[in-house]
C-alpha positions as CSV (number, residue, x, y, z in Angstrom):
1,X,-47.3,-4.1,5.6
2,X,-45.0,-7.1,5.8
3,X,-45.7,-10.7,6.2
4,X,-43.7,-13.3,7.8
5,X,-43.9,-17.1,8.2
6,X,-44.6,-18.3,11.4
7,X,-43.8,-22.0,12.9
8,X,-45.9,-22.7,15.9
9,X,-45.2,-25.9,17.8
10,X,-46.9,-27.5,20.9
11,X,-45.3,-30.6,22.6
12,X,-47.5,-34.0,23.5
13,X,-46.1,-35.8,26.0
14,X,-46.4,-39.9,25.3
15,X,-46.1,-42.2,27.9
16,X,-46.4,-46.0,28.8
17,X,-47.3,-48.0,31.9
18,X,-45.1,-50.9,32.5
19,X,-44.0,-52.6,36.1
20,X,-40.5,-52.9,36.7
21,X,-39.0,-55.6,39.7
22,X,-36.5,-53.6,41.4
23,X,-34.8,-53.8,44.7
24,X,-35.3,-50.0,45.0
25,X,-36.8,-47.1,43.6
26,X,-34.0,-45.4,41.9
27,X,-33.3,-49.0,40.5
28,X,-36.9,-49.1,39.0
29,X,-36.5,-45.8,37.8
30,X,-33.5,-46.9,35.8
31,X,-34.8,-49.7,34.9
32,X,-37.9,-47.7,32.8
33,X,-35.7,-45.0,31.7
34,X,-33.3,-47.2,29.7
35,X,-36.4,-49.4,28.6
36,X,-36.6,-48.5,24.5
37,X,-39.8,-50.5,23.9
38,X,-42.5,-48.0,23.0
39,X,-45.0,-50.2,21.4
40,X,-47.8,-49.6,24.0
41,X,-47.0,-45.8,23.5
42,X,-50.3,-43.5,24.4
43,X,-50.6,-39.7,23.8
44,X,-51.2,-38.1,27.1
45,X,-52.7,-35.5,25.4
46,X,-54.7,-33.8,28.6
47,X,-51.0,-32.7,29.7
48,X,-49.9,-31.2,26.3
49,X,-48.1,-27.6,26.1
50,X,-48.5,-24.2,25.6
51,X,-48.4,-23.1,22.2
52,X,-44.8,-21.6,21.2
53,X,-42.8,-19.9,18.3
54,X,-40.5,-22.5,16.7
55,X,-39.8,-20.8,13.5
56,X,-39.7,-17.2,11.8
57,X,-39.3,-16.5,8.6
58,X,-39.6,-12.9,6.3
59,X,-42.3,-13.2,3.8
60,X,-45.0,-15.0,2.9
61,X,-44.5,-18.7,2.8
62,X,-41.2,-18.5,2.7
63,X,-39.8,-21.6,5.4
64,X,-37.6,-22.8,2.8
65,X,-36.6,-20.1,1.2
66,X,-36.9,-16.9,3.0
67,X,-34.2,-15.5,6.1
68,X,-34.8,-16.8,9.4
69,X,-35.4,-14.4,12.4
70,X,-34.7,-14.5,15.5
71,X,-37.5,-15.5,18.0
72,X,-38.3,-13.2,20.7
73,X,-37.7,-14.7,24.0
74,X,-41.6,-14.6,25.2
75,X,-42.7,-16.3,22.3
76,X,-40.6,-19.3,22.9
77,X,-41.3,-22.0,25.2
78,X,-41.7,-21.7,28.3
79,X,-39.8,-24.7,29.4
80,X,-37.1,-23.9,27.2
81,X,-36.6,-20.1,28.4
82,X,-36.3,-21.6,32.1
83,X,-33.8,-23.9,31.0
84,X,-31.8,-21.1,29.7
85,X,-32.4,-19.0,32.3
86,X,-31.2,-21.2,34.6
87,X,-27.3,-20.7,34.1
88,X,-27.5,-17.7,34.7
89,X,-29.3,-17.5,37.9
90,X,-26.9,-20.6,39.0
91,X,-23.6,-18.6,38.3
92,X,-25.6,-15.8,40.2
93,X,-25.6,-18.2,43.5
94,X,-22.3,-19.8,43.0
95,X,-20.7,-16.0,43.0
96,X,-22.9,-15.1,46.6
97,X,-22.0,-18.2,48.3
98,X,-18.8,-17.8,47.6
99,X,-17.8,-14.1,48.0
100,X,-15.7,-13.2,51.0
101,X,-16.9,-10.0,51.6
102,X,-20.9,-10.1,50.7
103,X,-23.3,-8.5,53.3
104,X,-25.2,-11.8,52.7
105,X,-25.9,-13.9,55.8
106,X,-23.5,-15.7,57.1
107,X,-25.7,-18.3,59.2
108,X,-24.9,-22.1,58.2
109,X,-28.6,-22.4,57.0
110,X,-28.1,-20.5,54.2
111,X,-24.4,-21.8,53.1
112,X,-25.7,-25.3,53.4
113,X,-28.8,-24.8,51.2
114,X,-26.9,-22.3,48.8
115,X,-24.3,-25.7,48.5
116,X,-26.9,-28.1,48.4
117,X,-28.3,-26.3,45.1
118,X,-25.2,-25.0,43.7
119,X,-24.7,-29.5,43.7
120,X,-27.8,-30.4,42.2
121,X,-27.7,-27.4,39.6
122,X,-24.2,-28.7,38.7
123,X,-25.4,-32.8,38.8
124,X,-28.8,-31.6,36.5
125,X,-26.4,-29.9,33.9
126,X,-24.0,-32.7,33.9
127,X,-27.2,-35.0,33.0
128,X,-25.8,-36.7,36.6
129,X,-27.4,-38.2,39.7
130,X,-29.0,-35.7,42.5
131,X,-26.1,-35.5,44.8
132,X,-26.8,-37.3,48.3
């Protein structure tokens, strides 16, 4: 029977409580974002993730030596595989919205949600602002 080397890997959030003066919220929010101090860093570690696959490797303790394989999909984070799912499922709903011919409703409730997340979809992979 084989062995292989497996790299498990949860995540611990850290965090910091600081007050920011700020005309709005948004401008707080910026504000503590671009903040680097972390000196007064805690572990929050009642919020800490799921156990995941980070590494595989054929053999027996063989990380540095042996031939990485693939990870299967369910074994990888959970955060992660919605993140890469989300592409997908984005280009899905830009190619409804916009096809001329769908048997998709037509009712301006629909087109005007379908826009308003097509926009944010775009603004979160651009690392941008919500649009308004």
């Amino acid at each position: 029977m084989p062995f292989f080397t497996i790299r498990t890997t949860y995540r611990l959030p850290m965090y910091r409580l600081r007050a920011y003066e700020a005309n709005t919220i948004e401008h707080a929010c910026r504000l503590a974002i671009s903040d680097e101090g972390w000196s007064d860093e805690e572990a929050d570690v009642d919020t800490s993730g799921d156990t995941y696959v980070s590494g595989i490797w054929q053999g027996a303790n063989t990380i540095d030596r042996g031939i990485s394989i693939a990870i299967p999909s369910q074994f990888s984070e959970t955060i992660q595989r919605k993140a890469d799912h989300f592409e997908t499922l984005l280009d899905i709903l830009k190619m409804m919205a916009q096809a001329p011919n769908s048997n998709l409703p037509k009712s301006a409730f629909w087109r005007t949600r379908a826009e308003a997340a097509i926009a944010k979809a775009e603004a979160i992979l651009a690392r941008a602002r919500d649009p308004d």
